[in-house]
N, C-alpha and C positions, 0 to 999 in steps of 0.2 A: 670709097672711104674718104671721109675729109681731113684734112690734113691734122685737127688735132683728135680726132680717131685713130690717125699714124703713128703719131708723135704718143699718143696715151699709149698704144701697142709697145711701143718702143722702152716706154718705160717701164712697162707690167715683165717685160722679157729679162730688163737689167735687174729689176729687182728680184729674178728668180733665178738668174747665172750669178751674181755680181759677188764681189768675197765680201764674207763676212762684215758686217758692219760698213760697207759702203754704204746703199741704198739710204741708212740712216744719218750718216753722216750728210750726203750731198741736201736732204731733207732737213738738218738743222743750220748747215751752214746759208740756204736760201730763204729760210724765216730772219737769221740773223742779218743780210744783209738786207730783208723787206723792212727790217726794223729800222734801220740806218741810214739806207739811200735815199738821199733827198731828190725823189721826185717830182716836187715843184719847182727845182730846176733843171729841169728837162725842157727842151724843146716842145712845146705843146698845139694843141689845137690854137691857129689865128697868131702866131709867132712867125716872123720871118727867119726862116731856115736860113742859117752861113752859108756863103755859099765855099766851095772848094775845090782843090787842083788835085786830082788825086793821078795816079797812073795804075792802069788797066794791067790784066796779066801779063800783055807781051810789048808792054814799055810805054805805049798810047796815054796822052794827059788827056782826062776825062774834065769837065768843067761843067761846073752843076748851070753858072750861068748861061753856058751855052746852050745848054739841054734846054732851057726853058724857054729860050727862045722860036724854040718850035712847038713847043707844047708843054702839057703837067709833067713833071717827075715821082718816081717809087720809087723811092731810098731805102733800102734794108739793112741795120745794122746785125753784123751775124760775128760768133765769135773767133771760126776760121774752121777750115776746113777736118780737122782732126775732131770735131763735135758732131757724134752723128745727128744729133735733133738738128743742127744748123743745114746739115744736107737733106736731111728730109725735104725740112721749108724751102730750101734753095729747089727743090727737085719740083716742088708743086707750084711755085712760084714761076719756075719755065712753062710747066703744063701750059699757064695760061698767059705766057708770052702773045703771043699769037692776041686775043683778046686786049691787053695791054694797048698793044702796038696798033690796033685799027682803033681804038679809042684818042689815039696819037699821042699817046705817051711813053718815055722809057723809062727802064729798069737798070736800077742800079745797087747793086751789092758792097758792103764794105766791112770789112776788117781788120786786125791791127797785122794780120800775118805779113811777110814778106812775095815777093810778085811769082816770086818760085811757086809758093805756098797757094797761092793766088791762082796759077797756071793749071796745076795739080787738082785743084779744087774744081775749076769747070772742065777741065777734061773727064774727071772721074765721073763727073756729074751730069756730064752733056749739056752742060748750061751755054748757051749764044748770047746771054747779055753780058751787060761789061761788069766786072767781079774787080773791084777796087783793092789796093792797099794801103790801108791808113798808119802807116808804121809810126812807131810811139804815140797812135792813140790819139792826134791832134784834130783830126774834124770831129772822131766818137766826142773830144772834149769839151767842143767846142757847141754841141751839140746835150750835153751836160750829163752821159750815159756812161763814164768812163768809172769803174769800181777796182780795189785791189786785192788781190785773193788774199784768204788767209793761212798758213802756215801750213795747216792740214790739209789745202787744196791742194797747196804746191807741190806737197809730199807725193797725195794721190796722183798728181799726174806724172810727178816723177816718176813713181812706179808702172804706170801706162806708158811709160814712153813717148810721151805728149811734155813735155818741161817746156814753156813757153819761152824761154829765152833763146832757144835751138829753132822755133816756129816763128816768134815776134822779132827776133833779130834786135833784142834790147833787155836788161834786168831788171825791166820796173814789178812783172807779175802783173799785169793792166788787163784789162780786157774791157770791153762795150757791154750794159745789160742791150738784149736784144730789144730792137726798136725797128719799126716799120714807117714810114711816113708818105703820105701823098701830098705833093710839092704844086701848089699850080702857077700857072705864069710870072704871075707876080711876085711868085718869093716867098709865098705866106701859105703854113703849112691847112692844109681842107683836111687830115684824116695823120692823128696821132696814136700808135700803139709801143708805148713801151711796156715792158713785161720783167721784173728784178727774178723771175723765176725762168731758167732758159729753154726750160722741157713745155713753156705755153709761146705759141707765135698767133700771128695773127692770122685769119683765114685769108684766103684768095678774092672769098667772093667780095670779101669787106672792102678791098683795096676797088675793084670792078665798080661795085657799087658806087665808092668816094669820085670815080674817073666818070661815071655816068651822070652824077649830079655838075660836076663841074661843067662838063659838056651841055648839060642842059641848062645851066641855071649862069 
């Protein structure tokens, strides 16, 4: 099953457990922010990616410039680890670690959570690549993916026991739309997927693909 097979599964499940007028809700609040987020500033295809000092689950400074020094980079923006669409993708994203890594490239994870959050999130998950935390949202922004929930969000996750300011470690209500990016040597992005809808990621095979032309071309 390919990952947005999963991820569609996952949704047909929510919308048949889920209380009453959720499903409908998280469906108008994602037309309203596709309406509104400006993504033409995003980070795109042939744009030089920021680069950034993030730390790793268990305290390690991650450096994108470094990383490219050996090879392309996969950058994934993901919302944090209490979104089960974001572990799906994270989970099928390791699958093909392995693939990644002999193409001589790595993987790297970011979100606004806290490194607790951060820790919890590839343990749970059995993720071995590095799982970043971008607290208050500064490389997602930097990066142009950073949106504010509204009112109703906040609420819903209140009631889930997700309230981001207990997860992100700040009271902005911030989060990153999800975004995938293949980074090659130079700085300059070969394979852009942002997505304003968080239940669509990008496939595996796509990123494979973008690491394959790089190498060859």
């Amino acid at each position: 099953m390919g990952l947005q097979q999963q991820l569609d599964a996952f949704k047909a499940e929510f919308a048949r457990t889920a209380p009453a007028g959720r499903p409908a809700l998280y469906e108008t609040k994602i037309e309203e922010l596709r309406a509104i987020f400006a993504l033409e500033r995003a980070i795109g295809l042939g744009d030089v990616a920021p680069d950034f000092r993030l730390p790793d689950a268990k305290g390690a400074v991650v450096v994108l410039h470094d990383l490219l020094q050996s090879g392309p980079a996969v950058v994934t923006f993901y919302r944090g680890g209490w979104c089960p669409y974001c572990n799906i993708q994270l989970r099928a994203y390791e699958a093909i670690l392995p693939e990644i890594t002999e193409l001589g490239a790595r993987l790297v994870a970011i979100s606004p959570q806290l490194p607790d959050g951060s820790l919890s999130t590839a343990e749970a998950n059995a993720l071995t690549f590095d799982v970043l935390s971008d607290i208050g949202n500064d490389v997602a922004r930097r990066f142009g993916l950073v949106w504010s929930l509204a009112e109703e969000l906040r609420a819903a996750l209140r009631s889930n026991n997700k309230a981001l300011p207990g997860i992100n470690g700040d009271d902005s209500w911030e989060l990153p739309v999800p975004a995938t990016y293949v980074i090659a040597q130079d700085g300059r992005v070969a394979l852009a997927a942002v997505e304003v809808d968080y239940r669509r990621r990008l496939e595996p095979d796509a990123i494979l693909d973008a690491l394959k032309a790089l190498r060859a071309g």
